[in-house]
N, C-alpha and C positions, 0 to 999 in steps of 0.2 A: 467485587469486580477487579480487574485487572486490564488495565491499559496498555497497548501494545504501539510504541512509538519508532514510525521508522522513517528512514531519509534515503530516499533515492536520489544517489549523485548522478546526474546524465552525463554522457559526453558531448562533446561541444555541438550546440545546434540543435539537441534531440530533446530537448524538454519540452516543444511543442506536440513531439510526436507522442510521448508519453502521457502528456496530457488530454492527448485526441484517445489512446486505447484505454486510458479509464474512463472517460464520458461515454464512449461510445459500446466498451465490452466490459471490463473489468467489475463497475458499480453493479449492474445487472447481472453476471456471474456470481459476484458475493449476495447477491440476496435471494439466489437459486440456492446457493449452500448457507447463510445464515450467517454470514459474515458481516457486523456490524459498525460500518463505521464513526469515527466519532468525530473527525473534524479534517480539513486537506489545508495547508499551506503553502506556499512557495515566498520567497524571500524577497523583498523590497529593498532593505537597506541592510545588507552584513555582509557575511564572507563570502557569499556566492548565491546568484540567482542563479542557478543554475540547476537545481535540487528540489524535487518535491519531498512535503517534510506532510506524512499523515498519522492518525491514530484511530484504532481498532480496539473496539469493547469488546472483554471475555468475560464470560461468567467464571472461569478457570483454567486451569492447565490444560486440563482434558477435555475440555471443548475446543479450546486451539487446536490441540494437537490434529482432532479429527476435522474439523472443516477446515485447516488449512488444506491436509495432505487432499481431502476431495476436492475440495478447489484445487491443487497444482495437479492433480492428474485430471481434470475433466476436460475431453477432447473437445471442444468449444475456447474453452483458455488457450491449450497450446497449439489451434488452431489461430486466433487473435493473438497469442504473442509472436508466431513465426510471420503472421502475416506485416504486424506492426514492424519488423524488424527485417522485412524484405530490401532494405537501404542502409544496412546496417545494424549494427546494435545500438540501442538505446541508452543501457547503464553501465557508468563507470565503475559503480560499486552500492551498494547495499549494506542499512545498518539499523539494527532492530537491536529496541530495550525492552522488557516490560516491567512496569510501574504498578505498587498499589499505593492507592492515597492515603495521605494522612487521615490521622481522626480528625484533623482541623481541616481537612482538602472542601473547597464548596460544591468538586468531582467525587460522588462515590463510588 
């Protein structure tokens, strides 16, 4: 497995709205393509609440590469993301790793 960790920074005020287009479109779009997620955060106590911080399961490279690119072209997504972002834009910036666990991880 390969873990895919990323932190969407919002601009000021838009992190509720971001968090309404993935309840609302996003989660059920990834599970139309097969897109697995593994866990969603946002921040309490640090450098910024301001930021949704999520992580996505891959069996590998090559299954990233193909359900992301059908998820960012499906006319259903860039319909729900112009819509979400009818008052503006959402993100300040965007930042993705991906992770394989240790042999000691209690995440395989």
């Amino acid at each position: 497995m390969i873990y895919e960790l990323r932190v969407y920074k919002c601009l000021p005020n838009r992190l509720p709205a971001l968090l309404r287009r993935f309840e609302d479109h996003t989660l059920d779009l990834w599970k139309k393509h097969g897109i697995r997620p593994a866990g969603f955060w946002t921040t309490v106590i640090g450098e910024s609440n301001n930021e949704l911080i999520y992580m996505l399961a891959w069996e590998s490279l090559a299954e990233r590469e193909i359900k992301w690119a059908k998820f960012g072209s499906d006319s259903d997504w860039l319909t729900a993301r112009a819509d979400s972002e009818k008052d503006g834009p959402i993100l300040a910036n965007i930042t993705s790793q991906l992770l394989a666990p240790t042999a000691f991880s209690s995440v395989k």
